[in-house]
C-alpha positions in Angstrom: 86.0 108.8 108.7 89.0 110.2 107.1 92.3 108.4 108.3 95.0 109.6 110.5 98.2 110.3 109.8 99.0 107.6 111.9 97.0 104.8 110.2 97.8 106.3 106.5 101.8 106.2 107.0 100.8 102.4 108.7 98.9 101.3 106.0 100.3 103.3 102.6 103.2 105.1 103.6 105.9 103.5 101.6 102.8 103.0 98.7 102.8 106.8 98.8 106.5 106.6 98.5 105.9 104.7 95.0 103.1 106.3 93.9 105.9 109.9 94.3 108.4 108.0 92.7 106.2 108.2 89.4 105.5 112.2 89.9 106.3 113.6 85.9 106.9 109.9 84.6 105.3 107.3 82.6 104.4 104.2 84.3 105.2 102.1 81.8 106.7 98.8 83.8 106.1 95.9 82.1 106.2 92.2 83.9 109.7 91.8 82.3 111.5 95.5 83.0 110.6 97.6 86.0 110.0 101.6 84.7 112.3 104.6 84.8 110.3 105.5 87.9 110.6 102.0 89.7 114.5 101.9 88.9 114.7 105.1 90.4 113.1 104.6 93.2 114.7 101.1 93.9 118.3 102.8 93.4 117.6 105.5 95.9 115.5 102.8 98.8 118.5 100.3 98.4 120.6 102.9 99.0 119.2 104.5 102.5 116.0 102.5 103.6 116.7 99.3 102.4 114.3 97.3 104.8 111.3 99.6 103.4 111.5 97.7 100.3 109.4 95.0 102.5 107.3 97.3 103.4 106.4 98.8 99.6 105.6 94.6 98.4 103.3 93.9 101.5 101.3 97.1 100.9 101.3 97.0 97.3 99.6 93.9 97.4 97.6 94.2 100.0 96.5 97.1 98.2 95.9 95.4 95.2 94.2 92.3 96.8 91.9 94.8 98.3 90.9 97.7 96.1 88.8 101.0 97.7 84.9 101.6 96.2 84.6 105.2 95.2 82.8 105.9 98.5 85.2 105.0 100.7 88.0 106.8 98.4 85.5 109.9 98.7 84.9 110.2 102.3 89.0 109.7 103.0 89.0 106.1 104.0 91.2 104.7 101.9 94.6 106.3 100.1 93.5 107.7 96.8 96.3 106.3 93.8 96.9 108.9 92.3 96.2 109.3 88.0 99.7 107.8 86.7 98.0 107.5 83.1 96.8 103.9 83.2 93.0 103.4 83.1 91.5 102.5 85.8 90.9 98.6 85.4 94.2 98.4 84.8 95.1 99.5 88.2 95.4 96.3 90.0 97.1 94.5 87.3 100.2 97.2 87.6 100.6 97.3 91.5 100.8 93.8 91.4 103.3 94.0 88.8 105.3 96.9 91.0 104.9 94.5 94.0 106.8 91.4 92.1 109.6 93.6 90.4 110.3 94.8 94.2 110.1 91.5 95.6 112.8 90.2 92.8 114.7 93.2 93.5 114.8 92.1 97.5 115.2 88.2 97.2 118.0 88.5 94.8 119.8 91.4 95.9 120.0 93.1 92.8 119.7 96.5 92.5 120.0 99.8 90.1 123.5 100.4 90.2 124.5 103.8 91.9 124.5 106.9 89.6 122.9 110.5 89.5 119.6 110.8 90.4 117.0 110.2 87.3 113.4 111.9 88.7 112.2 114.8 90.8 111.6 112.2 93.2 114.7 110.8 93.2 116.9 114.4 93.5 114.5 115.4 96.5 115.1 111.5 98.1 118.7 112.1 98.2 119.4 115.2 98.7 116.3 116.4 100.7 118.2 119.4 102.9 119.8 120.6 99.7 115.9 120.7 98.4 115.0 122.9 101.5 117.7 124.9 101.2 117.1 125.8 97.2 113.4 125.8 97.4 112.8 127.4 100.7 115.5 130.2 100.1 115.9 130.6 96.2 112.5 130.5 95.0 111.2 133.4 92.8 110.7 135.9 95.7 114.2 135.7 96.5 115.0 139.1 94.6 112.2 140.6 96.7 112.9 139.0 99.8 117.4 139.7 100.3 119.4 142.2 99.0 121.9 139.1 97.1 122.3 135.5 97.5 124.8 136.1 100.3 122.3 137.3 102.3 119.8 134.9 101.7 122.2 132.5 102.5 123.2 134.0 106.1 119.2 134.1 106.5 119.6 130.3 105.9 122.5 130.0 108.3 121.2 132.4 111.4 118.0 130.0 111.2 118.7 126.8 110.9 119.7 124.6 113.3 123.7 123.8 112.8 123.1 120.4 112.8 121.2 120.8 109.8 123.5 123.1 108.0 126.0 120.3 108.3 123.7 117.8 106.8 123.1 120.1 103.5 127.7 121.0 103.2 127.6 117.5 103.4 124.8 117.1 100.8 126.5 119.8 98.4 130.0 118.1 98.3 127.9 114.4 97.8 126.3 116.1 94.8 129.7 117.8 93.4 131.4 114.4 93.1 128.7 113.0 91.0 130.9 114.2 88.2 128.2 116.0 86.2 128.8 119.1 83.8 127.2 122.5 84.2 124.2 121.5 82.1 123.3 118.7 84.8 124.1 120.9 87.3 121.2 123.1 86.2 119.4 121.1 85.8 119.6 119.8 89.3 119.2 123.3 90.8 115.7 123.5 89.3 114.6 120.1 90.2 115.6 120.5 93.8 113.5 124.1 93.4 115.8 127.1 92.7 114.2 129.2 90.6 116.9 132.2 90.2 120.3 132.1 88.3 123.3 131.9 90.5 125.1 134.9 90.8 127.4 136.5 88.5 130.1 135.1 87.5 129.8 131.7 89.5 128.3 128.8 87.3 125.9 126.3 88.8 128.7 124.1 90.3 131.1 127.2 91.5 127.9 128.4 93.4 127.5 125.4 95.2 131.3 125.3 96.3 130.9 128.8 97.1 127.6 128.1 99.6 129.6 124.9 101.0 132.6 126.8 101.6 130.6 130.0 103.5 128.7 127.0 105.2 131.2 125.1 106.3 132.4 127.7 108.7 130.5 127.7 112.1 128.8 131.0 113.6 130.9 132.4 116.1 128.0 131.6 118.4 128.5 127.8 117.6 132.2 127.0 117.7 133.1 125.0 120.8 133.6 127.2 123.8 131.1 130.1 122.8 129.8 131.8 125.3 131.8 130.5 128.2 133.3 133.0 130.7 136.9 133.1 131.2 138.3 132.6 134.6 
């Protein structure tokens, strides 16, 4: 019987998280050096989720200690790890070493130190509005969809809840400070799923400022007092 999404998120939830965390990466840890992947994915769980970090050894192991057959996998019993490049009877040997690099990372406290974010993973981990934003709004059809990027921006605004649009100003200025030039900037556009050129004349960072800046301002339906009679 094919699990819940109750019982999946209760039993490999944060070992979905890893197994993400190594989407376009090589899983190349070693006992002695955690991967790319790992690092990024410790840098960004420290950071907001710090007590799933637990969670991520216990079911890594337990994983590990208790590996699916085929038929199980097949009939949706059991998560299905998905092909990181490692043959298959090397499987167990690597969750177990994920499992002890996190478990060193928790009993000592140390932990990547902050910088911009390395993976796909890792941009859609911190900044997961902003990704919602870009990808839901500027994907390819955006040139069919709104006249400019004005528009589909106010398309973004009139129906999303403010609360939200707060969360991705704040998520815009977070990622402005990171101090990166317009190459990363780009770069971080397309990872977090814009797939058309800002407008002319606005680089990738002047965009952003722009969107926070037109953002930032409330709908005249939102501002405190809206809608209330006069007496």
């Amino acid at each position: 019987m094919p699990l819940s999404p109750l019982e999946h998120d209760r039993r490999y939830g944060e070992l979905d998280q890893v197994m993400r965390a190594y989407l376009g990466q090589p899983a190349d840890d070693t006992p002695d050096r955690p991967s790319h992947a790992l690092a990024a994915y410790l840098r960004q769980t420290w950071h907001d989720r710090p007590w799933a970090l637990a969670v991520a050894e216990r079911q890594l192991r337990e994983y590990a200690g208790n590996p699916p057959g085929r038929l199980r996998l097949r009939l949706g019993e059991f998560y299905a790890v998905p092909d990181v490049g490692i043959p298959e009877s090397e499987i167990q040997q690597w969750l177990y070493c994920l499992a002890d690099h996190i478990k060193h990372s928790v009993e000592t406290g140390q932990a990547p130190p902050p910088a911009a974010p390395a993976t796909h993973w890792e941009w859609h981990a911190r900044f997961p509005e902003l990704g919602q934003f870009l990808g839901g709004w500027f994907s390819q059809d955006m040139p069919d969809e709104f006249d400019d990027h004005d528009a589909a921006v106010d398309d973004y605004r009139n129906s999303t809840d403010p609360q939200l649009v707060a969360r991705l100003v704040g998520e815009v200025h977070e990622l402005l400070t990171l101090g990166l030039d317009e190459s990363d900037h780009a770069l971080a556009l397309a990872e977090l799923g814009m797939e058309v050129d800002p407008p002319s004349p606005y680089s990738p960072s002047g965009w952003l400022a722009l969107v926070a800046g037109q953002l930032a301002v409330p709908r005249a339906e939102d501002r405190p007092g809206a809608g209330t009679a006069l007496e």
